[in-house]
Each structure stands twice: as structure tokens, then as C-alpha cells.
TORKE-617983 format. One record per residue (C-alpha): x negated, y negated, z; residue in three letters; residue number from 1. Coordinates in nm, 3 decimals, m for minus. Each point is the difference from the previous one (the first is absolute). Example, Ala and Ser with C-alpha at 12.3 -4.5 7.8 and 13.67 -1.06 7.14 Angstrom:
<sites>
      c1      c2      c3 residu num
  m1.230   0.450   0.780    ALA   1
  m0.137  m0.344  m0.066    SER   2
</sites>
This chain:
<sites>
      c1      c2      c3 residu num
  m2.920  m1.575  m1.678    UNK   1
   0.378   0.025   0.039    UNK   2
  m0.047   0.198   0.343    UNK   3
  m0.205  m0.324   0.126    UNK   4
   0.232  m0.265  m0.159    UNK   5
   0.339   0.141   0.160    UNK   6
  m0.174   0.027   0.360    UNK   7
  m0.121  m0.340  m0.020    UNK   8
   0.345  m0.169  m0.042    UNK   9
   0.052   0.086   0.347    UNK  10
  m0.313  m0.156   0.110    UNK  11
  m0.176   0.361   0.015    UNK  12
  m0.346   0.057  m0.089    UNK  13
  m0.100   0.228  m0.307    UNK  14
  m0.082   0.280   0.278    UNK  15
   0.360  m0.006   0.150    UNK  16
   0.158  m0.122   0.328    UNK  17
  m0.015   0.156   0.299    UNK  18
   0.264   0.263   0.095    UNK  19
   0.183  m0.243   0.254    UNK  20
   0.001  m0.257  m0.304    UNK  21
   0.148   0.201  m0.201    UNK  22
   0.253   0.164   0.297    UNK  23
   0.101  m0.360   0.069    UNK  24
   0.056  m0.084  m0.370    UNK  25
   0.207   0.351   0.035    UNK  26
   0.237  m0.089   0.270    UNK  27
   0.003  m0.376  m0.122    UNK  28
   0.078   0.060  m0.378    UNK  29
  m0.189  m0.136  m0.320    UNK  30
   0.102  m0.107  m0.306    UNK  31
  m0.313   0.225  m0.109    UNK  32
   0.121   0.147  m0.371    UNK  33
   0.018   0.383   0.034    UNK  34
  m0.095   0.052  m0.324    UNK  35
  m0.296  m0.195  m0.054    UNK  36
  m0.252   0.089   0.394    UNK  37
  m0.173   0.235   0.026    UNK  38
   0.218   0.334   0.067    UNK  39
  m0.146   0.113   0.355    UNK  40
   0.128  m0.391   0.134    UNK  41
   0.309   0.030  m0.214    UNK  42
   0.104   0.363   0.162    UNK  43
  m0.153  m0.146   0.420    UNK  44
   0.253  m0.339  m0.089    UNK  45
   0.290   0.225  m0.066    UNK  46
  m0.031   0.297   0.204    UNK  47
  m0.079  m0.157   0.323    UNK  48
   0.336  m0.240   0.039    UNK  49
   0.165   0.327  m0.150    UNK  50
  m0.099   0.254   0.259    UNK  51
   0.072  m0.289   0.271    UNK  52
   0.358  m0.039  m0.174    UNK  53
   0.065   0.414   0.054    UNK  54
  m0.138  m0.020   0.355    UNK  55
   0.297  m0.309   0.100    UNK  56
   0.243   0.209  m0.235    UNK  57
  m0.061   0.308   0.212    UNK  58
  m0.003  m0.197   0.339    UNK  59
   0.379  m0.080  m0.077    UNK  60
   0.107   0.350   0.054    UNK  61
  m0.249   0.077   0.303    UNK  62
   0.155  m0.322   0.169    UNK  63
   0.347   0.084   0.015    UNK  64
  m0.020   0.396  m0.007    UNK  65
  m0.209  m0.129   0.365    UNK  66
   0.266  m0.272   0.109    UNK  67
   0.281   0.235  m0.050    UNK  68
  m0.081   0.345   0.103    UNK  69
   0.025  m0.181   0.380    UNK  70
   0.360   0.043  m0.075    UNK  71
   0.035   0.366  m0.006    UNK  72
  m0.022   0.281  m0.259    UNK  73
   0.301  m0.105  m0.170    UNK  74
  m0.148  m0.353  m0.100    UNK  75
  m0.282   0.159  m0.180    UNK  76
   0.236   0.271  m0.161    UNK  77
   0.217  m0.298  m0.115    UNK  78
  m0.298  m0.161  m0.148    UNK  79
  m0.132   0.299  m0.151    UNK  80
   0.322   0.059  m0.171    UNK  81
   0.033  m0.347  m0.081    UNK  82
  m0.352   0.012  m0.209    UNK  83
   0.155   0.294  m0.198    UNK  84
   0.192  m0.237  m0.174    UNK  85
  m0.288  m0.269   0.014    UNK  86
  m0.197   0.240  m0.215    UNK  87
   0.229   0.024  m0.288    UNK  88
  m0.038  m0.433   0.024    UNK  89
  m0.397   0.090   0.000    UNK  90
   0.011   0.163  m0.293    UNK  91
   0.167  m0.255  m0.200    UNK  92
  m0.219  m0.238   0.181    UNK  93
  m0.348   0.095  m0.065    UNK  94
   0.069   0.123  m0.327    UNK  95
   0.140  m0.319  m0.105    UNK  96
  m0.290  m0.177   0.154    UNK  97
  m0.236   0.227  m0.214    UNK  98
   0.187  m0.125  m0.337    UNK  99
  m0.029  m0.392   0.163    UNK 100
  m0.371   0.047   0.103    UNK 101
  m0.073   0.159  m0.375    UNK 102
   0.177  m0.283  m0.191    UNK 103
  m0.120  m0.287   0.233    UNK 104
  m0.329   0.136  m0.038    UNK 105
  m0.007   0.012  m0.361    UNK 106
   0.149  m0.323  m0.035    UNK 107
  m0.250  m0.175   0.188    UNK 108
  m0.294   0.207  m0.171    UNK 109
   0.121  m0.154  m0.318    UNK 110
   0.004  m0.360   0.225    UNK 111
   0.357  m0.032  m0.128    UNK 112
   0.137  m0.115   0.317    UNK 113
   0.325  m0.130  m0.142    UNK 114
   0.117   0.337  m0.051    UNK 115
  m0.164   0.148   0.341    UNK 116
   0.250  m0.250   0.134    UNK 117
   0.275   0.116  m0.198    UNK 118
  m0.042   0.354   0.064    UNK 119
  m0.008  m0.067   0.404    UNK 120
   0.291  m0.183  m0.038    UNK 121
   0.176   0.286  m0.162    UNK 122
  m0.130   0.248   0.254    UNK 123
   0.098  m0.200   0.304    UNK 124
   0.359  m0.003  m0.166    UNK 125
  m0.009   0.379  m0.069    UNK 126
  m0.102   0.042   0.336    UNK 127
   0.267  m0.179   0.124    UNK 128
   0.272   0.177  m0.169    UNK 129
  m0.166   0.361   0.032    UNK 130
   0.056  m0.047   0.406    UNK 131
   0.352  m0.113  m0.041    UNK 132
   0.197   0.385   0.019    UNK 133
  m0.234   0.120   0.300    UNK 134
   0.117  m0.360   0.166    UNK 135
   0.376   0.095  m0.057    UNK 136
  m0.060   0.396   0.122    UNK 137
  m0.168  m0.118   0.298    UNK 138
   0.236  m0.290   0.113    UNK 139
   0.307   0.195  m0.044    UNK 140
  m0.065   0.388   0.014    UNK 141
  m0.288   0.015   0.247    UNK 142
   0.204   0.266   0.249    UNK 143
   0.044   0.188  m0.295    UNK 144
  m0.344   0.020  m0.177    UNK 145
  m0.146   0.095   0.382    UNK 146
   0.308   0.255   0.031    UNK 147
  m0.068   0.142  m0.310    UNK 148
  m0.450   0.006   0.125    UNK 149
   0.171   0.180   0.306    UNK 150
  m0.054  m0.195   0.283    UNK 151
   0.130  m0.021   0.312    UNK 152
   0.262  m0.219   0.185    UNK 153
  m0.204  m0.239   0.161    UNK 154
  m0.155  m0.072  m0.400    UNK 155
   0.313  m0.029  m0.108    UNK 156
   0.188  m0.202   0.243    UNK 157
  m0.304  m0.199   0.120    UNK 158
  m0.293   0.044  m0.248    UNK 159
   0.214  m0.069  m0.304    UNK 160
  m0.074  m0.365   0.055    UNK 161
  m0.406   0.058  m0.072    UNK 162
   0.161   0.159  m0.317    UNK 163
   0.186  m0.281  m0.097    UNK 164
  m0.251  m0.263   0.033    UNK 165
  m0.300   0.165  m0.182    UNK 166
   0.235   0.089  m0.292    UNK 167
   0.186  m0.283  m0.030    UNK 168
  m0.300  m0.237   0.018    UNK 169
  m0.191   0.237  m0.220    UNK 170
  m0.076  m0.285  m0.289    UNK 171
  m0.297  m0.111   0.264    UNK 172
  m0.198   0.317  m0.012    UNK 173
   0.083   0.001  m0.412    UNK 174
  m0.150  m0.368  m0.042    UNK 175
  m0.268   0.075   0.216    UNK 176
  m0.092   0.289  m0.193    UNK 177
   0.076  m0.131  m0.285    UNK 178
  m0.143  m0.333   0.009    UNK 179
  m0.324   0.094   0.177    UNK 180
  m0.055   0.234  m0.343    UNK 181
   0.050  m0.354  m0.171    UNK 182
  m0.305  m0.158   0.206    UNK 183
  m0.192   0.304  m0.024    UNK 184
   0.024   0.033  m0.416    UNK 185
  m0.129  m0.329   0.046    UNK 186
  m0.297   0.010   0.147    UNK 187
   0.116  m0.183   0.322    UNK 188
  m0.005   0.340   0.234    UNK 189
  m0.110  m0.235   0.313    UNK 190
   0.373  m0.156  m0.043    UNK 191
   0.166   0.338   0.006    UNK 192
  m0.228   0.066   0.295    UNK 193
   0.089  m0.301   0.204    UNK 194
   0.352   0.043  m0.080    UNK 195
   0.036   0.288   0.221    UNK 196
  m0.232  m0.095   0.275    UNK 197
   0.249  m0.304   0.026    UNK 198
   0.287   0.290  m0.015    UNK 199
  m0.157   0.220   0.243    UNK 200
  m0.069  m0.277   0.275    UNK 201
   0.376  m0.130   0.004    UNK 202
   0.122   0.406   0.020    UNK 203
  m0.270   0.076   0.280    UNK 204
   0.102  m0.329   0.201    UNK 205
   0.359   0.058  m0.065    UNK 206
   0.093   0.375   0.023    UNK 207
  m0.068   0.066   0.375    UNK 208
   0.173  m0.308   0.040    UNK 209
   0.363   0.090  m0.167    UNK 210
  m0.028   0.333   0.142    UNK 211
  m0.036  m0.029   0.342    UNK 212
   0.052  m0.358   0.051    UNK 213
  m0.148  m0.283   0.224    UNK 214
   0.169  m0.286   0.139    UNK 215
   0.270  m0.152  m0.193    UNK 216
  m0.087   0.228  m0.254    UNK 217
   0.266   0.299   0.015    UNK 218
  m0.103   0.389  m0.033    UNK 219
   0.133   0.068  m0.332    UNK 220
  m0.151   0.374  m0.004    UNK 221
  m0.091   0.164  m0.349    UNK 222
   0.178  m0.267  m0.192    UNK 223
  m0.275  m0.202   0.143    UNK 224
  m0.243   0.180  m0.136    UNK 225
   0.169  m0.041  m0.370    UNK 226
   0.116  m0.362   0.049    UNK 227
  m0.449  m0.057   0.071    UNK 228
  m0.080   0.182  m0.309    UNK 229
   0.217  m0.222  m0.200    UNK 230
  m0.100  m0.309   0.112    UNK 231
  m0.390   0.104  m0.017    UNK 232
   0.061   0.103  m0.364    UNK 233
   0.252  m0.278  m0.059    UNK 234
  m0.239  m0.283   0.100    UNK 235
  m0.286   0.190  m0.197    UNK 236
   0.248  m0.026  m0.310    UNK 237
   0.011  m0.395   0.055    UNK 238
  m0.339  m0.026   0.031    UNK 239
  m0.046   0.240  m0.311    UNK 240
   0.264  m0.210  m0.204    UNK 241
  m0.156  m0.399   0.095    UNK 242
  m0.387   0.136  m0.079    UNK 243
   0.157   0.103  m0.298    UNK 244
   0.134  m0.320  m0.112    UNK 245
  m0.250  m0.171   0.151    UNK 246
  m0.251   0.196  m0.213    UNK 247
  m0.236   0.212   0.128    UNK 248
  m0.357   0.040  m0.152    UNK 249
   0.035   0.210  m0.293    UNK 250
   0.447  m0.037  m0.023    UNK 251
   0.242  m0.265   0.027    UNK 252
   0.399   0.017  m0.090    UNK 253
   0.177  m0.321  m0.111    UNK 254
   0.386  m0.079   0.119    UNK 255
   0.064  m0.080  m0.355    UNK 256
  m0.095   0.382  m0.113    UNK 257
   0.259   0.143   0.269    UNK 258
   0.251   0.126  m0.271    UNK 259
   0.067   0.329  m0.147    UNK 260
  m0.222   0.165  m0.255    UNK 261
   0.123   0.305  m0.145    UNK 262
  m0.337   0.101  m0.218    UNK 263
  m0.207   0.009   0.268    UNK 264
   0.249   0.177   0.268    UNK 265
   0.029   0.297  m0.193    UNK 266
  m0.397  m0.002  m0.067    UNK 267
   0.023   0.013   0.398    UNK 268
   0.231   0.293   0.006    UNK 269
  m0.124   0.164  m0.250    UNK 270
  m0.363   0.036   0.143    UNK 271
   0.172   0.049   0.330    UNK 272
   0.180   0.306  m0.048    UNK 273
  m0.350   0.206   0.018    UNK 274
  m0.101  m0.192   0.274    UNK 275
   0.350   0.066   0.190    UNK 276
   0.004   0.373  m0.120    UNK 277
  m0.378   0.064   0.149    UNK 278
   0.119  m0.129   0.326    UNK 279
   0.311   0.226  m0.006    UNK 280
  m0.226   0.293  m0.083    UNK 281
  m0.206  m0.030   0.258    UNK 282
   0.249  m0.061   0.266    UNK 283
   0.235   0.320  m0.112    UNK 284
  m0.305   0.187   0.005    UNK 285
  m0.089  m0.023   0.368    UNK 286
   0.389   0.025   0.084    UNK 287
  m0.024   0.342  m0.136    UNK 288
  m0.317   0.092   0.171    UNK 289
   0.114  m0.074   0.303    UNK 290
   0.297   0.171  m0.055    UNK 291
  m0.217   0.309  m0.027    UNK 292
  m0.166  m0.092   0.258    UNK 293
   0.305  m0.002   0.263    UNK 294
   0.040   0.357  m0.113    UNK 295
  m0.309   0.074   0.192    UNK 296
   0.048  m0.167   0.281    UNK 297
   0.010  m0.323   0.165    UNK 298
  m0.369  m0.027   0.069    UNK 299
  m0.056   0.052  m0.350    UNK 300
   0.204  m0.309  m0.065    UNK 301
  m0.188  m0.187   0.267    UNK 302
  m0.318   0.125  m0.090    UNK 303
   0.037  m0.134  m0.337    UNK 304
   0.166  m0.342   0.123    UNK 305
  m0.318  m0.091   0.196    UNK 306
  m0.208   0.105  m0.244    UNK 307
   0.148  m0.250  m0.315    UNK 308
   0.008  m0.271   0.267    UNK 309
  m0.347   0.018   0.072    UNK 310
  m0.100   0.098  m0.404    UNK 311
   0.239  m0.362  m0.080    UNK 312
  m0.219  m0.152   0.246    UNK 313
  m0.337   0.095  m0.112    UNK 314
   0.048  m0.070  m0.368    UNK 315
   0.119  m0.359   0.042    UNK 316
  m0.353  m0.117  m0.136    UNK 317
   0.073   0.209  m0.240    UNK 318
   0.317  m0.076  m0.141    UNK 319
  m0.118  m0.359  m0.011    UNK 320
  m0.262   0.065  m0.208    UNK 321
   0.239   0.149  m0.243    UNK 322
   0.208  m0.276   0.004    UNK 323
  m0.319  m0.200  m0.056    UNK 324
  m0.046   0.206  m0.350    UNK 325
   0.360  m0.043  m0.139    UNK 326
  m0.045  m0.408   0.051    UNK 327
  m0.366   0.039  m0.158    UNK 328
   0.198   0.247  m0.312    UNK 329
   0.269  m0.183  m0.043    UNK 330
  m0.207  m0.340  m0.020    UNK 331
  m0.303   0.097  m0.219    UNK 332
   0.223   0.169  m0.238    UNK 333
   0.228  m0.320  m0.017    UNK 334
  m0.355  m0.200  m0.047    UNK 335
  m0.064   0.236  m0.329    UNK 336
  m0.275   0.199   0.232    UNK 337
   0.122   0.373   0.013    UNK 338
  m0.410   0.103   0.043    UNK 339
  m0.053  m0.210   0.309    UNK 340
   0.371   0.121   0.135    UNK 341
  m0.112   0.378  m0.066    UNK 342
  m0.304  m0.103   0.195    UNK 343
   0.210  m0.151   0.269    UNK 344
   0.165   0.338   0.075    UNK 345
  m0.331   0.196  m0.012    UNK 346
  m0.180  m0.232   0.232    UNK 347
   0.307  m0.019   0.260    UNK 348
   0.085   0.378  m0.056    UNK 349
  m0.422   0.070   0.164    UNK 350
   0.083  m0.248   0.272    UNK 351
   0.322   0.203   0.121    UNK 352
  m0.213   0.302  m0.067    UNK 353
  m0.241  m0.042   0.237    UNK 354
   0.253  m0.147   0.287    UNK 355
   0.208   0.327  m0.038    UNK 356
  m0.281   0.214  m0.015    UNK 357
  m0.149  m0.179   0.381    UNK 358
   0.412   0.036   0.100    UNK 359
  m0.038   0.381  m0.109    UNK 360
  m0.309   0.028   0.245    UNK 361
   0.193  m0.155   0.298    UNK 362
   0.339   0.280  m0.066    UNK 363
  m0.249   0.283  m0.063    UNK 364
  m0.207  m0.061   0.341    UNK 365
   0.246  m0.186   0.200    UNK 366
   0.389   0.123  m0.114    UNK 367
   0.051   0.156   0.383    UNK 368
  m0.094  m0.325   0.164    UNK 369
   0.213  m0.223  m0.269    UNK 370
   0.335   0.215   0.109    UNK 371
  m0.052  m0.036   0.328    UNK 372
   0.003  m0.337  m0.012    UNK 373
   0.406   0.049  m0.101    UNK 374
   0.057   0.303   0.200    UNK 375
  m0.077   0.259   0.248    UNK 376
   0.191   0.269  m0.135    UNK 377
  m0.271   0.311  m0.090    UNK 378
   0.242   0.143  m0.314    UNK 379
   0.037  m0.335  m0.171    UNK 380
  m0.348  m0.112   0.080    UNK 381
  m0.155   0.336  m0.185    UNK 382
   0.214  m0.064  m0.315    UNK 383
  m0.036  m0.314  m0.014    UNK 384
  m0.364  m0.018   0.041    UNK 385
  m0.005   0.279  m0.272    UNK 386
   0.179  m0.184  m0.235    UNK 387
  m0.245  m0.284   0.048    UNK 388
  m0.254   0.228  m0.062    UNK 389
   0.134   0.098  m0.360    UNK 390
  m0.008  m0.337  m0.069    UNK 391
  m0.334  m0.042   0.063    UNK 392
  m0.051   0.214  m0.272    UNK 393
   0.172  m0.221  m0.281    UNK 394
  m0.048  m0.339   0.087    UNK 395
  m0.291  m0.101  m0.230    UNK 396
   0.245   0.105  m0.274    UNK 397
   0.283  m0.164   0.148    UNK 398
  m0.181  m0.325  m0.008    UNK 399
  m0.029   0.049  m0.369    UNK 400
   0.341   0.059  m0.045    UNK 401
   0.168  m0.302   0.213    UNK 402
  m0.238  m0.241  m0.211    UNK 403
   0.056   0.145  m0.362    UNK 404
   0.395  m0.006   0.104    UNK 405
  m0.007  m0.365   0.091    UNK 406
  m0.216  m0.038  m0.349    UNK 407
   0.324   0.108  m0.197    UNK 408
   0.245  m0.214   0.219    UNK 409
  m0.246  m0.308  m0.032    UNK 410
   0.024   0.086  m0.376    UNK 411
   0.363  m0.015  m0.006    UNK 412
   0.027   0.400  m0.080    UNK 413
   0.215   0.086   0.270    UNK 414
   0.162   0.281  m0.177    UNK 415
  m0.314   0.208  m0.048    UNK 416
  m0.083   0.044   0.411    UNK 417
   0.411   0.117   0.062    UNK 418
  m0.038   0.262  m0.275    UNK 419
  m0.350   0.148   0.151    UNK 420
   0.163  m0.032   0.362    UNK 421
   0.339   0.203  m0.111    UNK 422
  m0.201   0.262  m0.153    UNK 423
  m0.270   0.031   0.259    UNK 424
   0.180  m0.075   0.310    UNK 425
   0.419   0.131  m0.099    UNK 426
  m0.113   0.335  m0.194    UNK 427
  m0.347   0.086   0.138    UNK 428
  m0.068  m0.216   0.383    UNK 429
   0.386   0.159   0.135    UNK 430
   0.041   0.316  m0.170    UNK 431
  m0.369   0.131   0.098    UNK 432
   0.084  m0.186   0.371    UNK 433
   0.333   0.225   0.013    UNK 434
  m0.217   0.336  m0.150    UNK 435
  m0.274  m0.036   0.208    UNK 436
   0.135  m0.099   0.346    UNK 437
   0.357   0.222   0.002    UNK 438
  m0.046   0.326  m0.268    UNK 439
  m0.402   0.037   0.103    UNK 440
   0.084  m0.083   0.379    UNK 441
  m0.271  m0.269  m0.007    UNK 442
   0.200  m0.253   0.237    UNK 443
  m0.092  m0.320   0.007    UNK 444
  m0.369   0.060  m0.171    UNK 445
   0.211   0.134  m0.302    UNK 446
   0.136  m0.378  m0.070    UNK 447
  m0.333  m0.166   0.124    UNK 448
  m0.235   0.191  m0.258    UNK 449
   0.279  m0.031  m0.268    UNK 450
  m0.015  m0.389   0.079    UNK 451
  m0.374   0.060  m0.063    UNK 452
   0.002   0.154  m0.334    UNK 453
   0.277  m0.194  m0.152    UNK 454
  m0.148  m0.336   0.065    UNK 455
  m0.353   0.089  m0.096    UNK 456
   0.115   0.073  m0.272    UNK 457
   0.234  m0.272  m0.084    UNK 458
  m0.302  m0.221   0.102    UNK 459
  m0.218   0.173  m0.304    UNK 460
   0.215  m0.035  m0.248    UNK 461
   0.093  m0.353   0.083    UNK 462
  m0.369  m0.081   0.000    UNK 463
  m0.047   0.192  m0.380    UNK 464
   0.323  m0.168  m0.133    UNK 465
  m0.141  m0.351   0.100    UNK 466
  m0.323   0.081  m0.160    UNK 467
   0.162   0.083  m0.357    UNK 468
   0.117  m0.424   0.047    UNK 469
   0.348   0.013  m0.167    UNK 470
   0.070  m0.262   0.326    UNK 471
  m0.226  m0.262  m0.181    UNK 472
   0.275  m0.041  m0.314    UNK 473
   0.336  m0.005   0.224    UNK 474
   0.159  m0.299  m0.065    UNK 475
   0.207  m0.184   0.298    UNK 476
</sites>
């Protein structure tokens, strides 16, 4: 009877709307409550504005990395370098917006909003201050930090600029990140989603414009490029920060609770530190395997560069589902409901099964044809299109894996994911990479099939520690 009363409210019949009803409600927002519909709508609400949200966070980088490699070889190296630095931010980014999204989501499962408020209030201000010594590197030592990446002159007597102005205005991409995690944890994922479509379309109008000029406009070059990206993001921070006075549909902050509130900062930073540690993991990890990659060769290295470009861009769906399942966690268990949050997970973890398992199909048949898309080169196509094939093998695991993660995280137990990543990927995923590609002589495979059992098996033992439920009694 529930199932039929909760469609209804939305002017649904008992059977259910149609799919473009419900895609429209999607993209549109509702003030549906997560934990009360029926869980298939609840998981299509959230996951759809979610994987939409990826897709405009993605187009960011494919939009300048387009704009600026027009300007030579040592653009692109500048921005590549650049985005070393960017990925240290990332980390402290996304794994403070996993500790907002778990807390905001609990918060609002409990239909305390008050405190929801407080705690985005508190996160916007840690945000804030976490960008401040990344603002001061980048304003002042930009030569330095690209001397020290070793580029060349033309980065550091012309590029340093890009340098300086995605560093110093760094406290746009934390907000966004940050904030967006506040309006996901919510329940308003169509906001978060909208946020960056309104950030996208400024940077897409904008970038080809500062770069290479038109009319009164001057050429500014790569600083063009940077100066774009910071008003995109900047104006998507407005936006972000009036919806959220304003009030969105599930989350609304008051001027009068803009102070500081030590209890519930440290609850932030305290859940955040797993969060923040997973990231940095994760990120190390693939700086090492590529640094046994370049022992084999550059084609290796390019190989494998196509290859987690076009495995990012295939699992979008599915990372949104997961994000979908920490929201639907973090608010069922706030409601008192750890049986229907459990059942969140399961349901959402079959769902990003059975998409992984049709993306396996495509890189078993079609791997050749995807790499060629990216490049003609016969070396990097072959070990690239093998690697694609080894992931074929592992993706219906992986699936598992990415949702039972987010589980935890949506949970608030951000500790337990960084402590199965060190051991799986720092003392199993790199040593066996190292073993298998340089003492056994297995090149690039070595590192591909060591990728293969390491996160299989990382992915089963996530899956059996989320079944013995010690996530239901964490308290955030």
C-alpha cells in the first residue's frame, strides 16, 4: 500500500509513470522522500541527475585539454603538469565531499534539517580554508612548482600564468565539489546536476574566446584557458551558494546560522580523513603504475592512458549509481531504516552489474576498434586493446565493488574503504605489478593482469565486509 501511496503524491498511478515521467521528474528534481518510495524510483531519481552531473564534470577537462592543445605541445604539457598539483586538491576535495554527502544525508534522513544546515555551513567554511595554502603556492611559486614538475621554458616563462590562475582560484573547484556533495546528501542531485551544466556552458562559450581572441577581445593564450575555467566554476559557485539560501527542495541554509560551529567541524573532519585518505590511495597507486609502466616503454604508457580514458568514460553510469546508493545509505539509516538501506545497495549493486557486464561485451569484441578511435599507432593499439580485454574479465565484480564502497562512505565509514585500498592496492596491486611485469619479463601484461587480480579481489572482500553490516551502527 505504501508503494501506491508515495507514487500517487506525484500524481502517478498505482502502476507507475512512464519512463519520460519519471526522467523529467529526474532532471527537474522532487521533493519525493528517499526513504519512504519505492526503492527502484528512489535509485532512477538519484542516479540519473548523478550520471548527467559526471558527464558535465568530465566535459570540463575534454573542453580545455581541446581549446588548448591548438597552442602547441607545450600548452598541454603545462596543463598536464598543472593537474599534478590539481590532484592533490582532488583528493582533499572528493573526500571531503564524501564526509559532507554522509552527514547531510543522515541529517536529512532523520528530517533534522536544522543541523543539515549547520553541517553545510561548516563544510563550505572548511572548504574554504582547506584551498587557502594551494592559493598562496600557486600565486607566488608557480615557476617553481612547474620547475620542480620539469618543464620547459616556454611553461615556465609563458605557461606559468595557467598555473597561477587555477591554483590561486582553486576555492571554486573546492566549493563546487564540496557543495554539490551538500545537494547530493540531500536528495536534490538535479541541483548538483544543473549546477555544472550552467558551469560547463559559460567555460565552452568562453575558453576559445580568451584563447585565441575575437574582436575587442584580446588573445590571452593558456591563461585564457584558466581565466574560463574560473569564471565557469565561479558563476556555478554563485549559483550553488543563492539556491542554497534560497532553499532548494530537500535543504535550505539561513544567514543567521553563518557562524562557526566547532562540534560539528570536527564531525566533518573526522569522517573526512577516510574519505581524503581513499582518494590519496588511489591516486598514488596509478602514479606508481605508471611509473612501471615508463620502464617499458612509452607505448606502454600510452597504451594504458587511452585505455583509463575510455574505462572513466564507460563507467560514468556507473559511478552514478554508486553515488545514488551512498545518498539512499546514508538517508535510510538516518530515517532508523538500516534493512531498506542494505536493500538499497543490493538492488543498485545488480543494476551496475548488469551495465558492466554489457560494457565487458563491447571491450571483449570491440577493444581494437575502441583504440583506434584515439590512435593509429599498431604497438599501443595491441596493449591497449589487451588491457581492455582483461577488464572485460572483472567488471561484473567491479560493479560490486564501486557500489559496496560508496555503501561505507554513504554510511559515514570512510576509514574502513582506505584500510582495504592500502592493503590491496600499496602491498598486493604494485608489488605483484613490479614482480610480474619487470622480474617475470611480462611487460606491460605483467601490470594489466596484476590490476586484474588485485581489484577482483578488493571488490570481494568489500562486497563480504558489507554483508557482515558493521556500516549499519556507525554513528556520524
Amino acid at each position: 500500500m505504501k508503494e501506491v501511496e508515495s507514487y500517487s503524491t506525484t500524481g502517478d498511478t498505482a502502476g507507475g509513470s512512464s519512463i519520460w515521467r519519471q526522467l523529467k521528474n529526474a532532471i527537474q528534481g522532487t521533493e519525493e522522500d528517499y526513504t519512504e518510495i519505492p526503492m527502484k524510483k528512489a535509485i532512477f531519481l538519484l542516479a540519473v541527475p548523478m550520471i548527467l552531473e559526471l558527464v558535465m564534470e568530465s566535459t570540463f577537462a575534454v573542453v580545455d585539454i581541446f581549446f588548448v592543445s591548438k597552442l602547441g605541445p607545450s600548452a598541454v604539457a603545462t596543463v598536464g603538469l598543472t593537474e599534478t598539483y590539481l590532484f592533490l586538491l582532488y583528493s582533499i576535495g572528493m573526500g571531503l565531499a564524501m564526509s559532507v554527502t554522509a552527514i547531510i544525508a543522515r541529517r536529512v534522513g532523520e528530517k533534522n534539517k536544522k543541523d543539515a544546515a549547520v553541517s553545510a555551513i561548516q563544510s563550505i567554511i572548511l572548504a574554504s580554508m582547506a584551498s587557502l595554502p594551494f592559493a598562496i603556492a600557486g600565486i607566488f611559486f608557480a615557476k617553481d612548482m612547474l620547475t620542480l614538475m620539469g618543464a620547459d621554458q616556454w611553461s615556465i616563462n609563458h605557461g606559468y600564468r595557467y598555473t597561477q590562475w587555477m591554483l590561486g582560484g582553486n576555492v571554486v573547484i573546492m566549493l563546487l565539489f564540496v557543495i554539490n556533495a551538500i545537494f547530493r546528501g540531500a536528495g536534490d542531485a538535479a541541483i548538483a546536476m544543473r549546477i555544472l551544466w550552467i558551469s560547463n556552458g559559460i567555460n565552452i562559450v568562453l575558453c576559445p574566446l580568451l584563447i585565441f581572441g575575437w574582436g575587442p577581445i584580446p588573445a590571452l593564450g593558456i591563461e585564457g584557458a584558466a581565466i574560463a575555467t574560473n569564471i565557469g566554476r565561479g558563476a556555478g559557485v554563485l549559483t550553488q551558494l543563492w539556491i542554497l539560501v534560497k532553499g532548494g527542495k530537500h535543504i535550505q541554509v539561513k544567514l543567521s546560522q553563518l557562524c562557526w560551529n566547532a562540534k560539528s567541524m570536527l564531525g566533518i573532519l573526522r569522517t573526512s580523513v577516510g574519505g581524503i585518505g581513499q582518494m590519496i590511495v588511489a591516486m598514488t597507486s596509478w602514479i606508481f603504475l605508471m611509473r612501471i609502466l615508463a620502464e617499458i616503454g612509452s607505448e606502454a604508457v600510452a597504451g594504458a592512458t587511452i585505455t583509463i580514458r575510455i574505462m572513466m568514460f564507460t563507467m560514468m553510469p556507473a559511478w552514478g549509481l554508486s553515488n545514488a546508493a551512498a545518498t539512499l545509505v546514508g538517508q535510510n539509516l538516518g530515517a532508523g531504516n538500516p534493512d531498506r538501506a542494505e536493500s538499497a545497495v543490493w538492488k543498485t549493486g545488480k543494476y551496475n552489474m548488469i551495465f558492466l557486464v554489457c560494457v565487458s561485451v563491447v571491450y571483449f569484441f570491440f577493444n581494437e576498434q575502441l583504440m583506434r578511435v584515439f590512435t593509429n599507432d599498431p604497438k599501443v593499439i595491441d596493449i591497449g586493446s589487451e588491457w581492455l580485454r582483461i577488464l572485460s574479465f572483472s567488471y561484473f565484480v567491479y560493479g560490486w565493488w564501486m557500489v559496496s564502497t560508496q555503501a561505507f562512505n554513504g554510511a559515514g565509514d570512510t576509514k574502513t574503504p582506505t584500510k582495504i585500498n592500502l592493503v590491496f592496492f600499496w602491498l598486493i596491486q604494485i608489488p605483484l605489478s613490479w614482480y610480474l611485469a619487470i622480474q617475470l619479463d611480462w611487460a606491460a601484461s605483467g601490470v594489466f593482469w596484476a590490476v586484474f587480480i588485485s581489484e577482483t579481489s578488493v571488490g570481494l572482500f568489500s562486497l563480504w565486509l558489507f554483508n557482515r553490516g558493521g556500516w549499519k551502527t556507525v554513528k556520524v
